[in-house]
PDBQT receptor file of N, H, CA, C and O in Angstrom, charges set to zero:
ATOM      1  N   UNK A   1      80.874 128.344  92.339  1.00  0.00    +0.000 N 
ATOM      2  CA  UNK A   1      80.404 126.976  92.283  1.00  0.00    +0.000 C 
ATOM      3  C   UNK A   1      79.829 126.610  93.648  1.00  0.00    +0.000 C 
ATOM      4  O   UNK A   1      80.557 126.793  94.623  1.00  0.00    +0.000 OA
ATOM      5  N   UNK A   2      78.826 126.203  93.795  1.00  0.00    +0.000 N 
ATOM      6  H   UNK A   2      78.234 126.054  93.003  1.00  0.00    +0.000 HD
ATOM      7  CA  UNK A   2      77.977 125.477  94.597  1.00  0.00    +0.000 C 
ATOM      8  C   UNK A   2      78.491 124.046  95.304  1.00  0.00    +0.000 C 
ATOM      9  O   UNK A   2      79.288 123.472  94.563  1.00  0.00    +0.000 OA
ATOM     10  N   UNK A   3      78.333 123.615  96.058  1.00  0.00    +0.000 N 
ATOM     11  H   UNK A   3      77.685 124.081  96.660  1.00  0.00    +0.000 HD
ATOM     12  CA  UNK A   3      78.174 122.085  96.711  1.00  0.00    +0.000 C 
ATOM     13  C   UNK A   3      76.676 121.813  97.635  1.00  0.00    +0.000 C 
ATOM     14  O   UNK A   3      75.728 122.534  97.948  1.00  0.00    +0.000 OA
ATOM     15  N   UNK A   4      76.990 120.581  97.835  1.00  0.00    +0.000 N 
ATOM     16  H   UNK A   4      77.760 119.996  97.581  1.00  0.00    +0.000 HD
ATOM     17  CA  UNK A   4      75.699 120.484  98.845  1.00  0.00    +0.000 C 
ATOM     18  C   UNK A   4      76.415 119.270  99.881  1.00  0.00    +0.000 C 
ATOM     19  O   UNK A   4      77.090 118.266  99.653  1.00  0.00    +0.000 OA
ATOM     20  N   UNK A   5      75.912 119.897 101.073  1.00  0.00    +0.000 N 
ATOM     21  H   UNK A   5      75.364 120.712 101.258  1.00  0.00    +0.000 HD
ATOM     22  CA  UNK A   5      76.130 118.981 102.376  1.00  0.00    +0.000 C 
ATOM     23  C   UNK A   5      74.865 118.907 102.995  1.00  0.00    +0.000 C 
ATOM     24  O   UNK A   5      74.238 119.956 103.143  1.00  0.00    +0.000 OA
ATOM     25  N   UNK A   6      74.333 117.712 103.425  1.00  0.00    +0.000 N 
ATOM     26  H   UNK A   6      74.843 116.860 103.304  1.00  0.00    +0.000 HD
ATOM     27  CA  UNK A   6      72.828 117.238 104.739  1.00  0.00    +0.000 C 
ATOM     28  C   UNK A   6      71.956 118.312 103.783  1.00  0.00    +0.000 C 
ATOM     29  O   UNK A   6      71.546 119.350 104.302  1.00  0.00    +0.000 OA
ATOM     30  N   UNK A   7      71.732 118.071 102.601  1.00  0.00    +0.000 N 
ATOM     31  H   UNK A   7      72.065 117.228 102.179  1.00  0.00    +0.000 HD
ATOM     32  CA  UNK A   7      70.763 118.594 101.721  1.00  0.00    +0.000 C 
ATOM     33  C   UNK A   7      70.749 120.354 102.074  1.00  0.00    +0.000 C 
ATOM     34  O   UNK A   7      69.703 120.887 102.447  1.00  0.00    +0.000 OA
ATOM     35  N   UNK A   8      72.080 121.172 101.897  1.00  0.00    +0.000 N 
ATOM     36  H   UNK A   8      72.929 120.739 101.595  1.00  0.00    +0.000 HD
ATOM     37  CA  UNK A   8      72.386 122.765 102.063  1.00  0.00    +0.000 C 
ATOM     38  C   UNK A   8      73.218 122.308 101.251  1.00  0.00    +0.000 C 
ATOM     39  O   UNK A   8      73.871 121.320 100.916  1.00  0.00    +0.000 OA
ATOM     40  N   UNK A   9      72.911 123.661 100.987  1.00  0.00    +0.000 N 
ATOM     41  H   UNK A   9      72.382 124.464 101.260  1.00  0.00    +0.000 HD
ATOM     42  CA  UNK A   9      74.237 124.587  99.396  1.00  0.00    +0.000 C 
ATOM     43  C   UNK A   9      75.445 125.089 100.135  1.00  0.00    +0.000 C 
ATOM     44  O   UNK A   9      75.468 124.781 101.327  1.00  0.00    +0.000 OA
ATOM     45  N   UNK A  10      76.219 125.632  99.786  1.00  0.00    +0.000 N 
ATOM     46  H   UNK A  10      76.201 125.881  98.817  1.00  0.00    +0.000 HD
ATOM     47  CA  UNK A  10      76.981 125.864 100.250  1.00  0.00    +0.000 C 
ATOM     48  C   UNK A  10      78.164 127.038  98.969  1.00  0.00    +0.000 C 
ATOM     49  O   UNK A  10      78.585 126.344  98.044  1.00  0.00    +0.000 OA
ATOM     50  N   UNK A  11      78.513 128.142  98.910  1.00  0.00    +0.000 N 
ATOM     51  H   UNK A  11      78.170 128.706  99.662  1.00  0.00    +0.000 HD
ATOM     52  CA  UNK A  11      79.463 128.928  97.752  1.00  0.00    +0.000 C 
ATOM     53  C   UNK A  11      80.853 128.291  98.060  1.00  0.00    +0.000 C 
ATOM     54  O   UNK A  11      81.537 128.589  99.039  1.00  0.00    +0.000 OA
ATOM     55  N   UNK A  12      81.120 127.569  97.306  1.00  0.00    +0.000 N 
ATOM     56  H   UNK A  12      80.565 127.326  96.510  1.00  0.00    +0.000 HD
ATOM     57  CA  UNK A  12      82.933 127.352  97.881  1.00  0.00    +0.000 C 
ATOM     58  C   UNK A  12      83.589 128.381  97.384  1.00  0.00    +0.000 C 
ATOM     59  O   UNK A  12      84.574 128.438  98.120  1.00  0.00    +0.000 OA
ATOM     60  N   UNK A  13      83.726 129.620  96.255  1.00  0.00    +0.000 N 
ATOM     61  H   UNK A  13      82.926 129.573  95.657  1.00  0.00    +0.000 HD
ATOM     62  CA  UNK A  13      84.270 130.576  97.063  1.00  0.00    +0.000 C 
ATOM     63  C   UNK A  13      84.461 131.049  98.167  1.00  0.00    +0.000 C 
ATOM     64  O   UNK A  13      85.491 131.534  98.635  1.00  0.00    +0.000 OA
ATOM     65  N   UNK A  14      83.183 130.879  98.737  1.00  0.00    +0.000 N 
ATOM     66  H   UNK A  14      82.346 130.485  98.357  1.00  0.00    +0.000 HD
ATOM     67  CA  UNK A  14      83.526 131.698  99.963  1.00  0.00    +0.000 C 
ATOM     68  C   UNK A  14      84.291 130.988 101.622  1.00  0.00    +0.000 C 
ATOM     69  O   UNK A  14      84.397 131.572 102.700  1.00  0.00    +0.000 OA
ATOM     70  N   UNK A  15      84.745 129.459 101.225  1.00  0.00    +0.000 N 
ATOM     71  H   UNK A  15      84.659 128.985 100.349  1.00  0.00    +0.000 HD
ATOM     72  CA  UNK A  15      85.474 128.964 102.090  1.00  0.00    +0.000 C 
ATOM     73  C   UNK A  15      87.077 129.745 102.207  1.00  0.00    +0.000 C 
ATOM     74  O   UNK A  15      87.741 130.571 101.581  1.00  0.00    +0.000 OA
ATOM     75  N   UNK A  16      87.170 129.026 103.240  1.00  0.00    +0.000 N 
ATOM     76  H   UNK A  16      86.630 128.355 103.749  1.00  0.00    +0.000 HD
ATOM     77  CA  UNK A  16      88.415 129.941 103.869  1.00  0.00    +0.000 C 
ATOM     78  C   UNK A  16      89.675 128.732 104.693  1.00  0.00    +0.000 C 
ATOM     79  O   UNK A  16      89.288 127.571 104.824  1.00  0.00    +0.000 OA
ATOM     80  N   UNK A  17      90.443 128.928 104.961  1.00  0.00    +0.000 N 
ATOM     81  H   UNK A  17      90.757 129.872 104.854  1.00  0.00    +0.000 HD
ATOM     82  CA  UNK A  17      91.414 127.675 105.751  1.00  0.00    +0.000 C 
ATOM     83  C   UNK A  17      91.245 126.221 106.268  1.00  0.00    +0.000 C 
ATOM     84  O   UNK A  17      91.608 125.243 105.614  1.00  0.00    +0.000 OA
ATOM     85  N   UNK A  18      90.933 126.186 106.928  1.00  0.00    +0.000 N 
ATOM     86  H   UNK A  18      90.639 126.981 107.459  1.00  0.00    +0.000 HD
ATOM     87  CA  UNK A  18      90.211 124.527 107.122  1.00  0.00    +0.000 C 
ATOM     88  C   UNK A  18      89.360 123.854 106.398  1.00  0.00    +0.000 C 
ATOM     89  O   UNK A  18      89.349 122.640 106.195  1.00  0.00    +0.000 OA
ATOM     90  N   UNK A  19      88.500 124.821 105.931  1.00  0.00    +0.000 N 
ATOM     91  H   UNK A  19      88.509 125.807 106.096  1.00  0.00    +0.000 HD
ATOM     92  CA  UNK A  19      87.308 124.634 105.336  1.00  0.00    +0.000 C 
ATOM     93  C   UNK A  19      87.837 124.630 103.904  1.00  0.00    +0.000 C 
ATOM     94  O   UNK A  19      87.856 123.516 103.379  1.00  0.00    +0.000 OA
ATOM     95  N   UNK A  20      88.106 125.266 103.447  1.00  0.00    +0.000 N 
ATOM     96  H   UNK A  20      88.090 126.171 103.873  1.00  0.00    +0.000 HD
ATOM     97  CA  UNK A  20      89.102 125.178 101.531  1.00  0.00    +0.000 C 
ATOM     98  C   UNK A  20      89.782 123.710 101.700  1.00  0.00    +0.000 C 
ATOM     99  O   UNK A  20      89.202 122.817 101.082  1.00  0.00    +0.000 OA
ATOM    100  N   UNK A  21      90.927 123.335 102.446  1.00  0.00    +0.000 N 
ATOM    101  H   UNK A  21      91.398 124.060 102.948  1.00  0.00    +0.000 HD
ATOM    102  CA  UNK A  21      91.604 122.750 102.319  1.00  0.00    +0.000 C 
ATOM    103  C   UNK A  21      90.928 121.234 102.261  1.00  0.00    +0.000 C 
ATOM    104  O   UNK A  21      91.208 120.452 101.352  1.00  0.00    +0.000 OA
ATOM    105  N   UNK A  22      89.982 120.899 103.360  1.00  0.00    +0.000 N 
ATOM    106  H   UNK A  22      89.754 121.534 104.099  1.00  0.00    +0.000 HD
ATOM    107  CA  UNK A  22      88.751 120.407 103.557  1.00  0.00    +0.000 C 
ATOM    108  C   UNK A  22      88.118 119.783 102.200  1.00  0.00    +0.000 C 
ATOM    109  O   UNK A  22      88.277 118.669 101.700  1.00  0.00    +0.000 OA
ATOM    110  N   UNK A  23      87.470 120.713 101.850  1.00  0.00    +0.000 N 
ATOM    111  H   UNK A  23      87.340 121.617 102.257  1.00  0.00    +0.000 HD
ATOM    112  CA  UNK A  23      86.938 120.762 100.689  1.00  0.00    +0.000 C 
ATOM    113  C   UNK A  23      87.974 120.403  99.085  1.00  0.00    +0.000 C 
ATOM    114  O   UNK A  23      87.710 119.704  98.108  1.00  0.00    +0.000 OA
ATOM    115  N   UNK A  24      88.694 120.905  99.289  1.00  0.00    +0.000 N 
ATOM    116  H   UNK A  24      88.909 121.473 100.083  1.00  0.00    +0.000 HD
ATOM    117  CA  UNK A  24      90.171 120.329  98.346  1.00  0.00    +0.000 C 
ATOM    118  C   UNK A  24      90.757 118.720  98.336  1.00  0.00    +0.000 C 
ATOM    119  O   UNK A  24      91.334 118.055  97.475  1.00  0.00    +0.000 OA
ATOM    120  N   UNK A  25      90.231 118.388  99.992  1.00  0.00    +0.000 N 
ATOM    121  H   UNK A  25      89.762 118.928 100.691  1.00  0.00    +0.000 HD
ATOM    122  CA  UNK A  25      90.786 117.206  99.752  1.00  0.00    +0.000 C 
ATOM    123  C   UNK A  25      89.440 116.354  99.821  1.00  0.00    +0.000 C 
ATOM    124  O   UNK A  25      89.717 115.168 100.005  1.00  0.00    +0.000 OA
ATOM    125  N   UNK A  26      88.192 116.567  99.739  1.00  0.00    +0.000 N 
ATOM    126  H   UNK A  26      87.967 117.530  99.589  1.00  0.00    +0.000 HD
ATOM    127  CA  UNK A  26      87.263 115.893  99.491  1.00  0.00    +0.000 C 
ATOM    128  C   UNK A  26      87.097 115.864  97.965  1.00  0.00    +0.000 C 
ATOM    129  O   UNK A  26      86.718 114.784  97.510  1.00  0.00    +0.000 OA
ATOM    130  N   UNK A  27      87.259 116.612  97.315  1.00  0.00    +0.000 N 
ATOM    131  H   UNK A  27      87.567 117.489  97.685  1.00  0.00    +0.000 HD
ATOM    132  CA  UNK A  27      87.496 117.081  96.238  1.00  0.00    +0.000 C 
ATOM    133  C   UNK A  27      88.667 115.531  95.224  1.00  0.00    +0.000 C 
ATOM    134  O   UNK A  27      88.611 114.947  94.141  1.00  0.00    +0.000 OA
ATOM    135  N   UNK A  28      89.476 115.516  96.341  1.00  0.00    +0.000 N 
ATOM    136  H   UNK A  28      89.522 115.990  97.220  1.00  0.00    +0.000 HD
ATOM    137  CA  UNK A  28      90.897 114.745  95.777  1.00  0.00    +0.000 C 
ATOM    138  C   UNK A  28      90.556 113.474  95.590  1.00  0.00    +0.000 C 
ATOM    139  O   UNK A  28      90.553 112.823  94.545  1.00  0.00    +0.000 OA
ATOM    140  N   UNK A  29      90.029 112.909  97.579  1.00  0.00    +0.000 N 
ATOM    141  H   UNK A  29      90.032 113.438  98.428  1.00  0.00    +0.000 HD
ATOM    142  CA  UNK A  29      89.347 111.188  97.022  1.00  0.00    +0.000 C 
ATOM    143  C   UNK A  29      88.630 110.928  96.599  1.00  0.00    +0.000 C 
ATOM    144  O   UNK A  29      88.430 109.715  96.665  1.00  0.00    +0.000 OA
ATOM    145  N   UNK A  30      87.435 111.897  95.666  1.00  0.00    +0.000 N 
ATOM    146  H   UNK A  30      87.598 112.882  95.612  1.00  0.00    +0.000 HD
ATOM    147  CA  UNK A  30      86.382 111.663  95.148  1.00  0.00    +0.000 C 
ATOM    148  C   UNK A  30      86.646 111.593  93.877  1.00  0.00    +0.000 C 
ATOM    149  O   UNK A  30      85.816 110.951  93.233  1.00  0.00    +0.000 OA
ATOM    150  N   UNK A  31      87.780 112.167  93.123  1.00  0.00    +0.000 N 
ATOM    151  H   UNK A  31      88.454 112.688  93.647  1.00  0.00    +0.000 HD
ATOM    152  CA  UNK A  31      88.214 111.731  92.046  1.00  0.00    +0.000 C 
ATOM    153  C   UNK A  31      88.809 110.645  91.924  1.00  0.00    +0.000 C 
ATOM    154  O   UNK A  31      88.716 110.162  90.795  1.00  0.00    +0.000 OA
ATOM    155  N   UNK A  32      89.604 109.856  92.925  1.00  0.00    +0.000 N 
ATOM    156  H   UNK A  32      89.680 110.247  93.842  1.00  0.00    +0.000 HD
ATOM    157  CA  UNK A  32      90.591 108.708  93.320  1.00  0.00    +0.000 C 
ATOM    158  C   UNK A  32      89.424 107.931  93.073  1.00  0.00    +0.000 C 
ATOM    159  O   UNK A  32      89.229 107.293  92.038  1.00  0.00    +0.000 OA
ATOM    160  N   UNK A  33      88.782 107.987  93.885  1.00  0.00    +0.000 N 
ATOM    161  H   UNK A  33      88.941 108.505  94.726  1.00  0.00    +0.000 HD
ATOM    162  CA  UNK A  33      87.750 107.209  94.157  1.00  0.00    +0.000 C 
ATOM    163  C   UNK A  33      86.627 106.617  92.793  1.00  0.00    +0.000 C 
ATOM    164  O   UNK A  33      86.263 105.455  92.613  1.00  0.00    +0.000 OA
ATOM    165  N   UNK A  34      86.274 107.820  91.985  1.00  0.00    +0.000 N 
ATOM    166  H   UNK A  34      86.570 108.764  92.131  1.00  0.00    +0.000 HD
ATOM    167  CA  UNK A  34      85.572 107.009  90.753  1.00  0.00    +0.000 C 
ATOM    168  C   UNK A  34      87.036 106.632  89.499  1.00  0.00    +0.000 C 
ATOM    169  O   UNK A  34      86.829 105.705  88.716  1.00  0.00    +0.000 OA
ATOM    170  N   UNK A  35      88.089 107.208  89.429  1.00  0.00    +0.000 N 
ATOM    171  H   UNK A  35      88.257 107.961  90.065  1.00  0.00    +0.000 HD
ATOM    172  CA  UNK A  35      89.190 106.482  88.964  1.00  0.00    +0.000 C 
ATOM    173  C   UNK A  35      89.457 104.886  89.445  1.00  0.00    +0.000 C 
ATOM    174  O   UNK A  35      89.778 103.946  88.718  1.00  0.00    +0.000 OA
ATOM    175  N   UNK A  36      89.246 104.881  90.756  1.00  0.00    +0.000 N 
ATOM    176  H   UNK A  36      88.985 105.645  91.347  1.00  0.00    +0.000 HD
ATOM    177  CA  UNK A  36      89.449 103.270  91.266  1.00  0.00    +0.000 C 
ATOM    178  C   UNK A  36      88.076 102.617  90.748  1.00  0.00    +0.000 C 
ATOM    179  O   UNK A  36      88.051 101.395  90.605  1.00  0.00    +0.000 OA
ATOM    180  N   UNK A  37      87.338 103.110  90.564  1.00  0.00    +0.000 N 
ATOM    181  H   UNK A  37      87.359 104.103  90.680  1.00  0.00    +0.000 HD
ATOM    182  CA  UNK A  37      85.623 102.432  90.372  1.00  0.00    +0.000 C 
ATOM    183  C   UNK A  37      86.102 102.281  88.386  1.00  0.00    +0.000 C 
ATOM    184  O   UNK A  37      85.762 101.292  87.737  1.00  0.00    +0.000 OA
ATOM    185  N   UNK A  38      86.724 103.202  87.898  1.00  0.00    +0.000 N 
ATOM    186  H   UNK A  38      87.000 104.006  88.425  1.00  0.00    +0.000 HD
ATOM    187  CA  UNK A  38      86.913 103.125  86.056  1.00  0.00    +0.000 C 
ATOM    188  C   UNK A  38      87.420 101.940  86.177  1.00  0.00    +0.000 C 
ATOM    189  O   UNK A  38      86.874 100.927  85.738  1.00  0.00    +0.000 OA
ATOM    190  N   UNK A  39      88.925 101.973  87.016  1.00  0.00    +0.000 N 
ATOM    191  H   UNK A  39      89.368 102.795  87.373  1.00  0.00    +0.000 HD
ATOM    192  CA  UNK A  39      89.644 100.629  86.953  1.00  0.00    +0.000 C 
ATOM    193  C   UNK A  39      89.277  99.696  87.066  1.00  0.00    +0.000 C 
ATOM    194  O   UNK A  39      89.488  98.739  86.320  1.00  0.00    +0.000 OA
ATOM    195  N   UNK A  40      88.487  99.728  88.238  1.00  0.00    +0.000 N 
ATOM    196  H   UNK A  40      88.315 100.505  88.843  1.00  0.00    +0.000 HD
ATOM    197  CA  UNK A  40      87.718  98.150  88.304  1.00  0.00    +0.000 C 
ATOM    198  C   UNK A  40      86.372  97.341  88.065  1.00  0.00    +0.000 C 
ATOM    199  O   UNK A  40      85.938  96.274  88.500  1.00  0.00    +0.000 OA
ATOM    200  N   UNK A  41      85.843  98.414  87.086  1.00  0.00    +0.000 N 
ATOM    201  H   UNK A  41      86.196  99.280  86.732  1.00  0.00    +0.000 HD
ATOM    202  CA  UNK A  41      85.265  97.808  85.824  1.00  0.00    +0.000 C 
ATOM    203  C   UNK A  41      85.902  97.496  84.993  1.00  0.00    +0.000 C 
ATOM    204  O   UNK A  41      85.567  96.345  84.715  1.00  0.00    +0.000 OA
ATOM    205  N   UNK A  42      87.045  97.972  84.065  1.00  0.00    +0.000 N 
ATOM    206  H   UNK A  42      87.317  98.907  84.291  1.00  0.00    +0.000 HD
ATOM    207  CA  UNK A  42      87.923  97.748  83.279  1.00  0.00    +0.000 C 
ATOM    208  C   UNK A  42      88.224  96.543  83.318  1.00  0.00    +0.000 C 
ATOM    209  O   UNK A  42      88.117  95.766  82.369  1.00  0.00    +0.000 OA
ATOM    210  N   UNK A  43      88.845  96.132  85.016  1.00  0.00    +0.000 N 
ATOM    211  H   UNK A  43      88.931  96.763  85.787  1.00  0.00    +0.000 HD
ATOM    212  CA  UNK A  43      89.339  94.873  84.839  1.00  0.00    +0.000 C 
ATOM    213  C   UNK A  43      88.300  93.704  85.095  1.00  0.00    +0.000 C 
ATOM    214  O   UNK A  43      88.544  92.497  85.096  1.00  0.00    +0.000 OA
ATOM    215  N   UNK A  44      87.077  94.340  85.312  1.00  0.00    +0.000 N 
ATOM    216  H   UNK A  44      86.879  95.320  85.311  1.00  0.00    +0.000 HD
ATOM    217  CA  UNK A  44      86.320  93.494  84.996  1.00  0.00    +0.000 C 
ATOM    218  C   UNK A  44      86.051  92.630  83.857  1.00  0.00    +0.000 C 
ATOM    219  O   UNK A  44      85.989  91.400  83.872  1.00  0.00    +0.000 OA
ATOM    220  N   UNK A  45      85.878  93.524  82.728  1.00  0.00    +0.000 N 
ATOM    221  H   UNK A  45      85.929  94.523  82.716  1.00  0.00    +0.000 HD
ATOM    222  CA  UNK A  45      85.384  93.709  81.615  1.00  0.00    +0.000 C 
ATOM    223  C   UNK A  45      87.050  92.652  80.750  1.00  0.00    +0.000 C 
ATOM    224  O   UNK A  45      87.110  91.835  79.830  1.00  0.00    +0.000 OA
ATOM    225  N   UNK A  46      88.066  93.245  81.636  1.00  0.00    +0.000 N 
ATOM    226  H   UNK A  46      88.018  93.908  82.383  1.00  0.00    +0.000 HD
ATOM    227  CA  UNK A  46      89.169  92.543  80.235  1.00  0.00    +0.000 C 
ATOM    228  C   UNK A  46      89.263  91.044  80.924  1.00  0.00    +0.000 C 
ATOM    229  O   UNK A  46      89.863  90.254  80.195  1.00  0.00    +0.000 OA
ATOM    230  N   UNK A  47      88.672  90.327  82.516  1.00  0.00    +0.000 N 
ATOM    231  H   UNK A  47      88.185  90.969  83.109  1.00  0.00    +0.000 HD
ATOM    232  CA  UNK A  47      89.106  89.634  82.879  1.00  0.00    +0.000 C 
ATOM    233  C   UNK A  47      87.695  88.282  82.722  1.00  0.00    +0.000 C 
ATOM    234  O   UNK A  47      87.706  87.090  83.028  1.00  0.00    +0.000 OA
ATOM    235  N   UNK A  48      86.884  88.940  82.268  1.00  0.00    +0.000 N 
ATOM    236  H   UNK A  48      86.875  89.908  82.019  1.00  0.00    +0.000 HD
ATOM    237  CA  UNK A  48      85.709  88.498  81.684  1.00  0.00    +0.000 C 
ATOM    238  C   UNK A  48      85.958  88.048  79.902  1.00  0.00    +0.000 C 
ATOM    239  O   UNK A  48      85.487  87.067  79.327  1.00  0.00    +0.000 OA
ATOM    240  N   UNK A  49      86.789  89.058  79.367  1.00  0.00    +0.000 N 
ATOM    241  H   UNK A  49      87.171  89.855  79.834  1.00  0.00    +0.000 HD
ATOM    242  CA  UNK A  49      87.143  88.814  78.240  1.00  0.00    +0.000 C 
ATOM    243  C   UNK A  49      88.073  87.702  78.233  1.00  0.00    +0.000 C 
ATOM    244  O   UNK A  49      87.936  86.880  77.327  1.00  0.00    +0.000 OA
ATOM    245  N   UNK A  50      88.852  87.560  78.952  1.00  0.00    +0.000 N 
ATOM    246  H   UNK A  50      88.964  88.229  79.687  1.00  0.00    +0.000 HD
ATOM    247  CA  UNK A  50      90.525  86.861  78.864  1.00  0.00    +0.000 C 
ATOM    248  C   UNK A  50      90.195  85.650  78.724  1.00  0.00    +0.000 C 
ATOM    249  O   UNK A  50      90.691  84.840  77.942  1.00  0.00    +0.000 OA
ATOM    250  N   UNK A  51      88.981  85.417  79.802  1.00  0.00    +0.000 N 
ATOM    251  H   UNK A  51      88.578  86.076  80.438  1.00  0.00    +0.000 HD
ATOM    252  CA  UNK A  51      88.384  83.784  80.567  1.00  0.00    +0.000 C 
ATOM    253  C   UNK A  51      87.465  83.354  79.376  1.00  0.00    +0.000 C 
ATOM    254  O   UNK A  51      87.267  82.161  79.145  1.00  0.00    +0.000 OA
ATOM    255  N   UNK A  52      86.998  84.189  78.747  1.00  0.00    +0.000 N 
ATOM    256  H   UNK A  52      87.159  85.158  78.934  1.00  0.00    +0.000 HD
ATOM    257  CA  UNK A  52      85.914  83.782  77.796  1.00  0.00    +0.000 C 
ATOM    258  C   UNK A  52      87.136  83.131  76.274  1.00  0.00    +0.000 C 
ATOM    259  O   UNK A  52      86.859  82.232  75.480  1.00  0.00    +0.000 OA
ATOM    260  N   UNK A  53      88.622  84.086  76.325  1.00  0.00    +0.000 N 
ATOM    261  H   UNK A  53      88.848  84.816  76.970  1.00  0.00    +0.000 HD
ATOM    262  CA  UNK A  53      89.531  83.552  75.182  1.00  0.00    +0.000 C 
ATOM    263  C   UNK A  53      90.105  82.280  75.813  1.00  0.00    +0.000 C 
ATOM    264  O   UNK A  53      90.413  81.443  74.964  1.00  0.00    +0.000 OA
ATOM    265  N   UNK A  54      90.332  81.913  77.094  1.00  0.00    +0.000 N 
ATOM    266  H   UNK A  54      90.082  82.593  77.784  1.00  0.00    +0.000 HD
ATOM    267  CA  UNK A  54      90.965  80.987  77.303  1.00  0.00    +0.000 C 
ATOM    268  C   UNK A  54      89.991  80.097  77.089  1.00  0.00    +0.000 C 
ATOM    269  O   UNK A  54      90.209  79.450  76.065  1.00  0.00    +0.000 OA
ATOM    270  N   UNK A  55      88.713  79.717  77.807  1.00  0.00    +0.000 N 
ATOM    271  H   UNK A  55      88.537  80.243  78.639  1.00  0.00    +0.000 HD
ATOM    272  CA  UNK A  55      87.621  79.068  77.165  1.00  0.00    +0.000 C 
ATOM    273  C   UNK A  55      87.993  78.228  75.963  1.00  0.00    +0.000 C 
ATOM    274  O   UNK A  55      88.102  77.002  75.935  1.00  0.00    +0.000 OA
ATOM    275  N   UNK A  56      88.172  79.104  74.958  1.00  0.00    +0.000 N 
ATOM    276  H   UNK A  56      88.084  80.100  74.981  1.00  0.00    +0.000 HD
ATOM    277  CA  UNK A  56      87.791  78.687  73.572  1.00  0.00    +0.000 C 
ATOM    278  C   UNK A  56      88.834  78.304  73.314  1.00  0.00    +0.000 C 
ATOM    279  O   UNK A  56      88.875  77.550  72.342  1.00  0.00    +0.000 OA
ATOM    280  N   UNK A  57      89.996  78.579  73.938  1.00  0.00    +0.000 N 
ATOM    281  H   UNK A  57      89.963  79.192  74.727  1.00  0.00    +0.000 HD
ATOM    282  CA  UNK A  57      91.306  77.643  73.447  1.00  0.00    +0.000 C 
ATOM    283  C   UNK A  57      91.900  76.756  74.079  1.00  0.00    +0.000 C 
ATOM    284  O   UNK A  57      93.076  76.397  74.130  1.00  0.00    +0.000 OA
ATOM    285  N   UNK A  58      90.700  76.337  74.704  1.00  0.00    +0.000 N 
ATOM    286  H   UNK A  58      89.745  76.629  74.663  1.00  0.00    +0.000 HD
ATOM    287  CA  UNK A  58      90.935  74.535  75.700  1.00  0.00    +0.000 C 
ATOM    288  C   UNK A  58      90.702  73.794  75.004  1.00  0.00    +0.000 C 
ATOM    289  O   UNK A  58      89.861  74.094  74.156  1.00  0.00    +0.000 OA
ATOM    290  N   UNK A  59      91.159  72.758  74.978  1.00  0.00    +0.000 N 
ATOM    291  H   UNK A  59      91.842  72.514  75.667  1.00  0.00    +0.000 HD
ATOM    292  CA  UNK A  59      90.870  71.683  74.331  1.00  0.00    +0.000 C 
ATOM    293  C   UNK A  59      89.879  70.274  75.006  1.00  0.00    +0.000 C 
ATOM    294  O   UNK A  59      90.264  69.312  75.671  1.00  0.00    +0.000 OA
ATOM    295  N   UNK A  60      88.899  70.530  74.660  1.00  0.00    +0.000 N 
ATOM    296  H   UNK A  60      88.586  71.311  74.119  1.00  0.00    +0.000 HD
ATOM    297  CA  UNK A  60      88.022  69.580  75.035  1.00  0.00    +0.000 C 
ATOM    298  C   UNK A  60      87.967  68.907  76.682  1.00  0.00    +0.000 C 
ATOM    299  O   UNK A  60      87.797  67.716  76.942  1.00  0.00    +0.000 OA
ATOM    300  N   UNK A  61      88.107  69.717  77.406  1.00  0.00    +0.000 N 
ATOM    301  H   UNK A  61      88.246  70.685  77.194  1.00  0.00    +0.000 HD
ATOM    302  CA  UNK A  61      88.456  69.822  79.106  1.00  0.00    +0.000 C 
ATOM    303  C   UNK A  61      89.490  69.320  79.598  1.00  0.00    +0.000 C 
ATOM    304  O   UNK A  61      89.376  69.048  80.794  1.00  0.00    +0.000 OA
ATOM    305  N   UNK A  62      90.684  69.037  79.029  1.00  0.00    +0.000 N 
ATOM    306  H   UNK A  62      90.777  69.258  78.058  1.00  0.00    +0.000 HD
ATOM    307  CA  UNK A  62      91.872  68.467  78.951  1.00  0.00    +0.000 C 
ATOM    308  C   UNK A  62      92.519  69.397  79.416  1.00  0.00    +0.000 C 
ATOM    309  O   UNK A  62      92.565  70.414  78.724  1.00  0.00    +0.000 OA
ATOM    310  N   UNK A  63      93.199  69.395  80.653  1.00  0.00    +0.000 N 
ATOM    311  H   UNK A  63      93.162  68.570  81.216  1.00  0.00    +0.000 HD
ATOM    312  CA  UNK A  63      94.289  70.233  81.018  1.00  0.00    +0.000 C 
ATOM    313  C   UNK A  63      95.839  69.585  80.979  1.00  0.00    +0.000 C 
ATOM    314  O   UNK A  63      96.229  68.458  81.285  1.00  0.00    +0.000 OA
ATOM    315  N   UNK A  64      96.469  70.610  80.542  1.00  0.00    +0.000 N 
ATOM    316  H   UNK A  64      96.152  71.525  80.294  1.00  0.00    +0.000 HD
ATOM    317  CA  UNK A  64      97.984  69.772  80.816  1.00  0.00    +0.000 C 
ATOM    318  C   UNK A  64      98.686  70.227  81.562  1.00  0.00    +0.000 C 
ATOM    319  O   UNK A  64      98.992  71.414  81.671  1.00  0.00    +0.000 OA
ATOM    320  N   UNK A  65      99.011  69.397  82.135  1.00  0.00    +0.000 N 
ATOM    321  H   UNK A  65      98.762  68.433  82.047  1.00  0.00    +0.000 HD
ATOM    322  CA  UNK A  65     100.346  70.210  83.617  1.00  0.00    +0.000 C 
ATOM    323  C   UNK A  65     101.484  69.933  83.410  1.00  0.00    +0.000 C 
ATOM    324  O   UNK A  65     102.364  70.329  84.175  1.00  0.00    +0.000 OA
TER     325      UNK A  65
């Protein structure tokens, strides 16, 4: 498998100690990283939803405290 760094390829087989481990953990927050980006569309999307149900179950701009 291939990568690319400053527009070069690079074989990550052929990394070795610093450089594997390196690469392993770039590897790690870049998955974290679009997992945190899923999540927070998600909660976009349900907190966009929630506001749009509460909306509709106000009663005529009447709040009660």
């Amino acid at each position: 498998m291939t990568f690319t760094i400053d527009k070069k390829e690079y074989d990550e087989t052929k990394l070795e100690g610093k450089s594997k481990v390196a690469f392993n953990n770039v590897q790690v927050l870049l998955n974290e990283k679009n997992d945190l980006m899923h999540r927070l569309e998600k909660n976009k999307i349900l907190s966009e939803h929630y506001s749009e149900v509460l909306k509709k179950n106000l009663t005529n701009g009447e709040d009660k405290k």
